[in-house]
Each structure stands twice: as C-alpha cells, then as structure tokens.
VODREN-91701 format. One line per field, with one value per atom (N, C-alpha, C): residue number from 0; atom name; x, z, y. Coordinates in Angstrom, 2 decimals, padded with zeros to 5 digits. Each point is the difference from the previous one (the first is absolute). Layout:
BEGIN
n = c(NUM  ...) $
atom = c(CA  ...) $
c1 = c(X  ...) $
c3 = c(Z  ...) $
c2 = c(Y  ...) $
END
This chain:
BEGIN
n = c(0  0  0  1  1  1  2  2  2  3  3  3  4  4  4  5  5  5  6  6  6  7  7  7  8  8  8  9  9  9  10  10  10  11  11  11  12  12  12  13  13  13  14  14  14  15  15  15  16  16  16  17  17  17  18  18  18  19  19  19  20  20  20  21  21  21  22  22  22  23  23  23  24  24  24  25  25  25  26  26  26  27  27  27  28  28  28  29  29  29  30  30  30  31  31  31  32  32  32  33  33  33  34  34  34  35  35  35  36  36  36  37  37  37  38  38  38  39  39  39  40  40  40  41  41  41  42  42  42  43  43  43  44  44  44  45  45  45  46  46  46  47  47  47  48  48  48  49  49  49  50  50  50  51  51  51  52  52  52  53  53  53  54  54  54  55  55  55  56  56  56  57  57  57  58  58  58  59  59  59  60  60  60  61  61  61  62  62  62  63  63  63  64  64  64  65  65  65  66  66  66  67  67  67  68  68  68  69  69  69  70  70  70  71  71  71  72  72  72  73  73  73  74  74  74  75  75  75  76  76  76  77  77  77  78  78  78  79  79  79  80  80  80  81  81  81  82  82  82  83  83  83  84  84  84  85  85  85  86  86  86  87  87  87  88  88  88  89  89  89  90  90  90  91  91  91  92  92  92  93  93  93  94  94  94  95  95  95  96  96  96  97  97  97  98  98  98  99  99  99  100  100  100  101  101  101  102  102  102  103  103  103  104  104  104  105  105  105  106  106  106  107  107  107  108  108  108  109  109  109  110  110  110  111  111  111  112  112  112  113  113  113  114  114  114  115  115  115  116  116  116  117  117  117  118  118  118  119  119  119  120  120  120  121  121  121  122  122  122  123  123  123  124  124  124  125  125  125  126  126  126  127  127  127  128  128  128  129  129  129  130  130  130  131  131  131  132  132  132  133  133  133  134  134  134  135  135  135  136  136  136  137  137  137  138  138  138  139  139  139  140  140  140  141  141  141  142  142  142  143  143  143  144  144  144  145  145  145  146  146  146  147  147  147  148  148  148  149  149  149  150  150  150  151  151  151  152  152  152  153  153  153  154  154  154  155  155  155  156  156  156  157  157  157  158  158  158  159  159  159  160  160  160  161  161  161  162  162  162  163  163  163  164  164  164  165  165  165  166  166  166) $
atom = c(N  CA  C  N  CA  C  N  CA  C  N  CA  C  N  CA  C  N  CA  C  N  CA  C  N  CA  C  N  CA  C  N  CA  C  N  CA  C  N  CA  C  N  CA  C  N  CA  C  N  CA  C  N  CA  C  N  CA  C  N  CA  C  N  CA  C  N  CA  C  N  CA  C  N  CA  C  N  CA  C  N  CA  C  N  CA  C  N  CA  C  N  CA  C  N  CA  C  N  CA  C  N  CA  C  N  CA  C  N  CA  C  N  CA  C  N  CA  C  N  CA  C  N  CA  C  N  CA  C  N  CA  C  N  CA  C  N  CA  C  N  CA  C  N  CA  C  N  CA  C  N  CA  C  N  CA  C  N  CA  C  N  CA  C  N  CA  C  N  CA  C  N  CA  C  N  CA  C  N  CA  C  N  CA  C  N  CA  C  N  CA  C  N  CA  C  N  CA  C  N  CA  C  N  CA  C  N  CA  C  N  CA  C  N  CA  C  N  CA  C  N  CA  C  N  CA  C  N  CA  C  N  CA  C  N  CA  C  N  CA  C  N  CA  C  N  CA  C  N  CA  C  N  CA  C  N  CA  C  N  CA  C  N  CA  C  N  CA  C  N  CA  C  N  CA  C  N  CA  C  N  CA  C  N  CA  C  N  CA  C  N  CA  C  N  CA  C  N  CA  C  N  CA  C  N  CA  C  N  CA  C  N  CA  C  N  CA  C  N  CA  C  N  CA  C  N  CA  C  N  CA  C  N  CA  C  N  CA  C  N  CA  C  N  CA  C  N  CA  C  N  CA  C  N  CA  C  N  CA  C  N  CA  C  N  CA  C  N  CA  C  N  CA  C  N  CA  C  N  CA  C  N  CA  C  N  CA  C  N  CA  C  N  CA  C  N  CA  C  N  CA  C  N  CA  C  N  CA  C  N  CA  C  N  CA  C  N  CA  C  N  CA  C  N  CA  C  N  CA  C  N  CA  C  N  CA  C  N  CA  C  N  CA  C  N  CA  C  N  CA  C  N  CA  C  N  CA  C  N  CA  C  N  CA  C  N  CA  C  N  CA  C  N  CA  C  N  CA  C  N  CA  C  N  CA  C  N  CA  C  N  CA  C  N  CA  C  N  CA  C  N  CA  C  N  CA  C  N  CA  C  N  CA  C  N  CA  C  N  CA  C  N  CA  C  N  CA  C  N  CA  C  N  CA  C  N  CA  C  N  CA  C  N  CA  C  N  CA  C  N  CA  C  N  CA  C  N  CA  C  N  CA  C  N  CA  C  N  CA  C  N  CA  C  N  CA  C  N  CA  C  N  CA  C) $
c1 = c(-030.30  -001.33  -000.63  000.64  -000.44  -000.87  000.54  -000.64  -001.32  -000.32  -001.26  -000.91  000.70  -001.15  -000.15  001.06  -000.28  -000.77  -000.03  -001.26  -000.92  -000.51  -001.13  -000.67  000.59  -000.07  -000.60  000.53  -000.11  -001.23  000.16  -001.64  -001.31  000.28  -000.97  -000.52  001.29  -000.48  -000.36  000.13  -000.24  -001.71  -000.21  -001.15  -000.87  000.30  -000.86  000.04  000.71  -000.89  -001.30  -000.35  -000.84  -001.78  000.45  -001.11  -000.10  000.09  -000.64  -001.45  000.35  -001.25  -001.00  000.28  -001.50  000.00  000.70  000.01  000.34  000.80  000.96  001.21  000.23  001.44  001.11  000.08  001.16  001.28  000.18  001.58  000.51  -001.52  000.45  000.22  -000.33  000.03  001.25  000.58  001.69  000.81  -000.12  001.16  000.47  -001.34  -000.39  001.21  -000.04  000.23  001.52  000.63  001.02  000.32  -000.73  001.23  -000.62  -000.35  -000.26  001.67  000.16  001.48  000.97  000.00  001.47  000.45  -001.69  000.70  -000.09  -000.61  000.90  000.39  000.94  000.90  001.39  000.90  001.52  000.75  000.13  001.18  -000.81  -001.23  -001.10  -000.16  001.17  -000.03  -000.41  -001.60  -000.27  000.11  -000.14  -000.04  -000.95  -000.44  -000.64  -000.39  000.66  000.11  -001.15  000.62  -001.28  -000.97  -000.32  -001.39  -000.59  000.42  -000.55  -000.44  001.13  -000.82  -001.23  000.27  -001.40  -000.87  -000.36  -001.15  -000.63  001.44  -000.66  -000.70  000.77  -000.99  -001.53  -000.02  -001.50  -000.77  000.80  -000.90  -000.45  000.99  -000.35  -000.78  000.10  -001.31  -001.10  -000.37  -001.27  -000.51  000.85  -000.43  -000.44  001.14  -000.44  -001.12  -000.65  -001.37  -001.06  000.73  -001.38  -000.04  000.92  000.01  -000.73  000.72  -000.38  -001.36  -000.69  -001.60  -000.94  000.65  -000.42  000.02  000.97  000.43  -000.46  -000.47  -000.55  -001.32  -000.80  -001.27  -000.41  001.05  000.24  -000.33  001.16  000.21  -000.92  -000.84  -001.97  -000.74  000.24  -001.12  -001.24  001.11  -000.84  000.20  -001.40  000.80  000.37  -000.09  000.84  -000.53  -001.52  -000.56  000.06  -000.37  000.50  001.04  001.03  001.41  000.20  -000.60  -000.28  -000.81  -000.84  -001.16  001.04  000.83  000.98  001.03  000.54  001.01  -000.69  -001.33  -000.73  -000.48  -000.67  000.01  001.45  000.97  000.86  -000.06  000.22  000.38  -001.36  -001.28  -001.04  000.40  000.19  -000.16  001.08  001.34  000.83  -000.40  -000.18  -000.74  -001.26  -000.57  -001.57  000.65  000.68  000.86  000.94  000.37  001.17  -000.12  -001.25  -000.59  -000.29  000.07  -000.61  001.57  -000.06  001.09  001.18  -000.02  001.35  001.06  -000.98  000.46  000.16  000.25  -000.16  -000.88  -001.20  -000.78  000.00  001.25  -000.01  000.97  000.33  000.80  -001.35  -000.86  -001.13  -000.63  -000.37  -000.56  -000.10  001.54  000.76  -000.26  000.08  000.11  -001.83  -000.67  -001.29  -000.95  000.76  -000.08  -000.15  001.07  000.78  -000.74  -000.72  -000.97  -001.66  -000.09  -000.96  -000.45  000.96  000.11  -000.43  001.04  -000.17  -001.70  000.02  -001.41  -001.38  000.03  -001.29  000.22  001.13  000.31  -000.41  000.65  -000.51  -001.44  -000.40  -001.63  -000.74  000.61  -000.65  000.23  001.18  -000.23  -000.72  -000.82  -001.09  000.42  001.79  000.33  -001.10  000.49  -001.01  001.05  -000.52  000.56  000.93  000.13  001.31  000.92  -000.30  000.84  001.03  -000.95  000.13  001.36  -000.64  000.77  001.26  000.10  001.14  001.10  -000.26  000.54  000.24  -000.63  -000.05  001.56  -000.23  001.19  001.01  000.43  000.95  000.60  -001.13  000.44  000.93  -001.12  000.48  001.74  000.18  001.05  001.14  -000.41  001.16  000.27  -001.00  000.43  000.98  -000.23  001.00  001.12  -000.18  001.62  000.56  -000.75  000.82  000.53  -000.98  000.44  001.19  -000.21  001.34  001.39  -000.11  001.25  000.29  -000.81  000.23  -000.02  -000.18  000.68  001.73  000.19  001.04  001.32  -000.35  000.43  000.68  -001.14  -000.04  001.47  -000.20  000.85  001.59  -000.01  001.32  000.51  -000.67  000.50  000.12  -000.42  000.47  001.41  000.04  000.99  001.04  -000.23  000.81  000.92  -001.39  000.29  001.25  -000.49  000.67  001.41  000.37  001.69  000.64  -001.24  000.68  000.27  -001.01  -000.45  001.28  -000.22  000.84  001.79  -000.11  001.72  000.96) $
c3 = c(-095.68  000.40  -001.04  -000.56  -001.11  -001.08  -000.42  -001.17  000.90  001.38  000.47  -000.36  000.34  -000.08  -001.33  -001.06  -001.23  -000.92  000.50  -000.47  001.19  000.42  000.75  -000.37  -000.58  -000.53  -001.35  -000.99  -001.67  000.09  000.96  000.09  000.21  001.35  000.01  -001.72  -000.17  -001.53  -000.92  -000.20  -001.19  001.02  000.76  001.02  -000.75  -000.31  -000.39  -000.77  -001.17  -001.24  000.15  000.94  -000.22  000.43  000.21  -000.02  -000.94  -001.35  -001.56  -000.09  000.62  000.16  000.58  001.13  000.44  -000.39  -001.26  -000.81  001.32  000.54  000.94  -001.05  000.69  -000.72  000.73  -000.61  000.23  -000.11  -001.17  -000.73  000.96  000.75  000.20  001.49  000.23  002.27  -000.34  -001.44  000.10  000.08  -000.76  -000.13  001.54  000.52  001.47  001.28  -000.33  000.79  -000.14  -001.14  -001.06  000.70  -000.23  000.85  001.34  000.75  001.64  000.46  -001.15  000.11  -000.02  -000.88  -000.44  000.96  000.63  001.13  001.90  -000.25  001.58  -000.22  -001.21  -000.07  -000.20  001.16  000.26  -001.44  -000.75  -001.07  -001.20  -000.23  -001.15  -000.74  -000.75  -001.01  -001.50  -000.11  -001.31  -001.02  000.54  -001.32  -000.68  -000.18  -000.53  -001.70  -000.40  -001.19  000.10  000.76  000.41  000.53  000.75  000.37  -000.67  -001.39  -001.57  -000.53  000.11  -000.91  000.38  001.52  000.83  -000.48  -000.04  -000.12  -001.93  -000.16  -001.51  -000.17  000.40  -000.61  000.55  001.56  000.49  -000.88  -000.35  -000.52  -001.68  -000.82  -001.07  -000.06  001.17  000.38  000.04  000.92  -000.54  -001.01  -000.91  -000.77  -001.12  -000.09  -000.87  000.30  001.21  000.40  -000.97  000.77  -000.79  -001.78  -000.16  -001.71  -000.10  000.64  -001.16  000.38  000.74  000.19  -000.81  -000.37  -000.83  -001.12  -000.85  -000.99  -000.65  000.84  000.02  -000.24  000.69  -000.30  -001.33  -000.12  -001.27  -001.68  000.17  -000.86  000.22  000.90  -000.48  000.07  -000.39  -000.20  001.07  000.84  001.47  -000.35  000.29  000.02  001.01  000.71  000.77  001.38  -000.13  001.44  000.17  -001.00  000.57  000.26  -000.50  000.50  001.38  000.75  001.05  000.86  -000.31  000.86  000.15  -000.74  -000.10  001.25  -000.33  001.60  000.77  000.43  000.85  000.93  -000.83  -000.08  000.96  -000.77  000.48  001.41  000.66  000.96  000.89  000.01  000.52  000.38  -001.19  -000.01  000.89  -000.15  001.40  001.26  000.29  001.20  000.43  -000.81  000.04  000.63  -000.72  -000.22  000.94  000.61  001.46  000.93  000.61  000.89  -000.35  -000.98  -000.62  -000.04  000.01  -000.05  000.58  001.20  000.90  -000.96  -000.69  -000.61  -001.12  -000.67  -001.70  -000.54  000.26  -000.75  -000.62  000.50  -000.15  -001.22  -000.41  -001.58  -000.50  000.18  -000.88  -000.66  001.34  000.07  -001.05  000.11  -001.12  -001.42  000.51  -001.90  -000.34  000.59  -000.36  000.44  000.54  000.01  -001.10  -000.66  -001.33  -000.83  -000.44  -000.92  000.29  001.19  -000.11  000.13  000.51  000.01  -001.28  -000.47  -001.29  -001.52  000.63  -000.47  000.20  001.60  000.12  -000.56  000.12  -000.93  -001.17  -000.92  -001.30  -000.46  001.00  -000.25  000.68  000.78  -000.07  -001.20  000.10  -001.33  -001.23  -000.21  -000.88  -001.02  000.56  -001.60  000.87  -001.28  000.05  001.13  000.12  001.56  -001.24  -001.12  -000.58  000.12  -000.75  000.12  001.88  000.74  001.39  000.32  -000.29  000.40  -000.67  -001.08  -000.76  000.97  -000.01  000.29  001.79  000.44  001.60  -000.19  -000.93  -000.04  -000.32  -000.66  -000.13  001.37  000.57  001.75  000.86  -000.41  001.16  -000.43  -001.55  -000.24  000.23  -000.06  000.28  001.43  000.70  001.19  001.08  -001.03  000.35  -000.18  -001.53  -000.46  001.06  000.02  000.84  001.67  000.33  001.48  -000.27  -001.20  -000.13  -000.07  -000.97  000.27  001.42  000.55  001.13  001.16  000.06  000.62  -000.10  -001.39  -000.85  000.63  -000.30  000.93  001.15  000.97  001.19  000.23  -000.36  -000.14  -000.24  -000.96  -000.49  000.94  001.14  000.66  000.96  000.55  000.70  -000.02  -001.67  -000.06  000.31  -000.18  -000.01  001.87  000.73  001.24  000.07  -000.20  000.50  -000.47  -000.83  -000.14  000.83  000.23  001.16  001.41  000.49  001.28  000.42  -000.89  000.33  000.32  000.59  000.60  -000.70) $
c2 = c(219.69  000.41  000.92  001.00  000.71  -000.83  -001.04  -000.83  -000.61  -000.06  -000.76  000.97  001.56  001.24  000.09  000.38  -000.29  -000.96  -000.69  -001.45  000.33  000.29  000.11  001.67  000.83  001.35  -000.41  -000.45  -000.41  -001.15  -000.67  -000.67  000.38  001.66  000.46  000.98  000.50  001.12  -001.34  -001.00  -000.75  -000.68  000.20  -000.41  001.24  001.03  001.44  -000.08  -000.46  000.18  -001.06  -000.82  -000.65  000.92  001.54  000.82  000.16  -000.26  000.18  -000.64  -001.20  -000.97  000.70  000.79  000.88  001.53  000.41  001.00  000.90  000.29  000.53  000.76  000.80  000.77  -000.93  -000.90  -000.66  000.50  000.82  000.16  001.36  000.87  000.87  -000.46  -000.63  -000.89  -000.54  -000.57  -000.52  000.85  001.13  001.00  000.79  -000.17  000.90  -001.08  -000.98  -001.13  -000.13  000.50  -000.28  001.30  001.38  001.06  -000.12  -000.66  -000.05  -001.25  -001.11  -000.74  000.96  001.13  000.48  001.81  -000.60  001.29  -000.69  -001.05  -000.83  -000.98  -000.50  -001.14  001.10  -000.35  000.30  -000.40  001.22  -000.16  000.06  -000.08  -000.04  001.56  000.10  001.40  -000.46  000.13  -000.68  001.19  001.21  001.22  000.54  000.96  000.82  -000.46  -000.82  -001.00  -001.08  -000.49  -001.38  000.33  001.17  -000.05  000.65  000.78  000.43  -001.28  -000.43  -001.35  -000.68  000.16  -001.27  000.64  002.02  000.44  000.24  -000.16  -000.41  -001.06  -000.93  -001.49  000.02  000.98  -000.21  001.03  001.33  000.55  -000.36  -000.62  -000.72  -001.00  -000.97  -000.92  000.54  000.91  001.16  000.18  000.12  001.26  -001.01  -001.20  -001.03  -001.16  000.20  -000.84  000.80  001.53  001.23  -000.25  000.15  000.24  -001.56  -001.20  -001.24  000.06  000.38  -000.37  001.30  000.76  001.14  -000.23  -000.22  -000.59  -001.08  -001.05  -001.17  000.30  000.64  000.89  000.32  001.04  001.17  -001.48  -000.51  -001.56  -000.92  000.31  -000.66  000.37  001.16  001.04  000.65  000.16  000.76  001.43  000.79  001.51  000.48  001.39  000.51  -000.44  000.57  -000.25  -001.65  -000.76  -001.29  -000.66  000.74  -000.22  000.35  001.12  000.76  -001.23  -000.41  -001.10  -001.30  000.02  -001.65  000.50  001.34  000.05  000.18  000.93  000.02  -001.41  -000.99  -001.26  -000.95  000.48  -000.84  000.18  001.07  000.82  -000.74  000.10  -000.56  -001.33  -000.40  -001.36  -000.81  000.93  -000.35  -000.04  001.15  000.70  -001.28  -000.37  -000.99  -001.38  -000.18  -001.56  -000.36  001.12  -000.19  -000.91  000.10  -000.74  -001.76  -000.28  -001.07  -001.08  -001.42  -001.07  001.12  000.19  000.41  001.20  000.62  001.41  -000.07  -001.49  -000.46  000.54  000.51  000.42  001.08  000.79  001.12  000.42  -001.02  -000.19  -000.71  -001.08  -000.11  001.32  000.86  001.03  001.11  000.35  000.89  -000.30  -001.28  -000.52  000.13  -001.10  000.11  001.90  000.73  001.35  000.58  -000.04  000.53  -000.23  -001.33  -000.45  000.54  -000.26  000.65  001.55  001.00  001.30  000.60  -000.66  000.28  -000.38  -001.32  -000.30  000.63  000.32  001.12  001.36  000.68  000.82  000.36  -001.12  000.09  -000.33  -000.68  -000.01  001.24  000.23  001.62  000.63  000.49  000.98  -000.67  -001.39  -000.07  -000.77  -000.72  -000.68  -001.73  -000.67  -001.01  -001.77  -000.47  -001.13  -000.52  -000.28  -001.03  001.44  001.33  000.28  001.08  -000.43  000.39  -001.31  -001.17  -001.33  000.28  000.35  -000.07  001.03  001.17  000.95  -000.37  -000.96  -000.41  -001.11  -000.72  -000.90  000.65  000.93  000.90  000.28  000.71  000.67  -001.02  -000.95  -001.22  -000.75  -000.42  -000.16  001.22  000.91  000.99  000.40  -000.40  -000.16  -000.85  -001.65  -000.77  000.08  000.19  000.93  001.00  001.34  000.56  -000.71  -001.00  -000.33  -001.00  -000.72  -000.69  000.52  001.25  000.97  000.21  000.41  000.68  -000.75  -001.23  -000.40  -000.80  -000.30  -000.29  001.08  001.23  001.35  -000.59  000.22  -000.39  -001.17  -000.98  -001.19  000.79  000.27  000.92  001.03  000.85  000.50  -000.57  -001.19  -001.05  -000.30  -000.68  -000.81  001.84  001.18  001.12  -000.10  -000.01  -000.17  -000.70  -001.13  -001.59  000.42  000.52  000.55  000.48  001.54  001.07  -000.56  -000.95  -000.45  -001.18  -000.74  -001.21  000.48  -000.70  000.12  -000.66) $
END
C-alpha cells in the first residue's frame, strides 16, 4: 500500500510543478508538500540535508529568473529604470494574463510583460523606439531564460523527492 500512496504523492508534486505555467511559486508549493510528506509519512527521516538542498534549488531558481532577465536587459542595452519597467512588466503581465486560456496566459503574460515593461520604460526616459525595442528584446529573452532555469530547478528537486519518497 505504501507504493499506491507513494505514486499518488510524486504525481501530485510532479502535478505542481505544472504551476510555472501560471507563474505560481511552484518550487516553493513542492518543497512545502515535500516537508508536509516527511512529517505525516510513518518512518520519513529526510534530514536537515535535504531540505537545504530543496531550498537551495528554489532559492537559486529565484535568483537565477532575476539575474537572467536583468542581465538580458543590461546585454541590450536597457538601462536601469527600464530594466525596472521589464520586471515590473513581467509581474503585471502575469497578474493580467491569469485569467485568460485557463491560467496559460499567465506565462504569456510574464513574458510579453517583460518586453513591454521594459519598452515603455525606455521610451520614457527619451531613448528612441529601435533603441527601446532592442533593449525590450533583451528583457523578454532573459526572461525565458530565467523561467527555463527555473523551472529546470523545479524538475531536479522533483527528481530529489522521488528518492526520499519512494519506498
């Protein structure tokens, strides 16, 4: 019986990373789920080890969405405040997009967020629309980047689970 709950447990956490798609803290609803198993599953001593690790990978997923969409910016020539309008952006544009194709939109959102955050931005501060666009495609590619890491992450502390969990 253990292995029915165990496959029905590892389906639901591999079921959650599928909150990336509506820009949800996924990595951090797994880890939560991951110590809610290892304190009412009978005999589940995962350690003070592994649940370092789970919160590394979520918090390196973070940090590496933030940097690659900054970075990405920075490397097409966005300046600060429009680097600022591209996360701002993203964040909207999730938030906007939630509601739209059964919560999909809300990864459209982010992404076409990011690009454009960043684009009104830089046309505020007075640079000219090629070079607004330029510095908009930056945002937007570094945004995918970072969601690809991070959800890549995500996956990896999955597969972390699926060790501890399984019987």
């Amino acid at each position: 019986m253990s292995y029915v709950w165990a496959a029905l447990y590892l389906s639901l956490l591999f079921a959650v990373l599928g909150l990336h798609i509506l820009s949800l803290p996924a990595n951090w609803v797994l880890l939560g789920l991951v110590a809610l198993w290892g304190w009412l599953a009978p005999g589940a001593h995962f350690g003070w080890q592994f649940y370092a690790l789970l919160i590394g990978l979520a918090v390196v997923g973070e940090a590496i969405e933030f940097v690659a969409q900054y970075y990405g910016s920075k490397k097409y020539g966005a300046t600060g405040k429009g680097n600022l309008g591209g996360m701002l952006g993203a964040i909207t544009g999730a938030l906007l997009g939630a509601p739209f194709f059964f919560g999909l939109g809300a990864l459209a959102g982010a992404i076409a967020g990011a690009y454009f955050g960043c684009y009104f931005f830089e046309r505020h501060q007075g640079r000219d629309q090629a070079e607004a666009r330029h510095a908009a495609w930056g945002a937007m590619y570094g945004k995918v980047l970072g969601m690809a890491a991070k959800i890549g992450l995500g996956g990896a502390m999955w597969v972390a689970a699926v060790q501890k969990i399984w019987p």
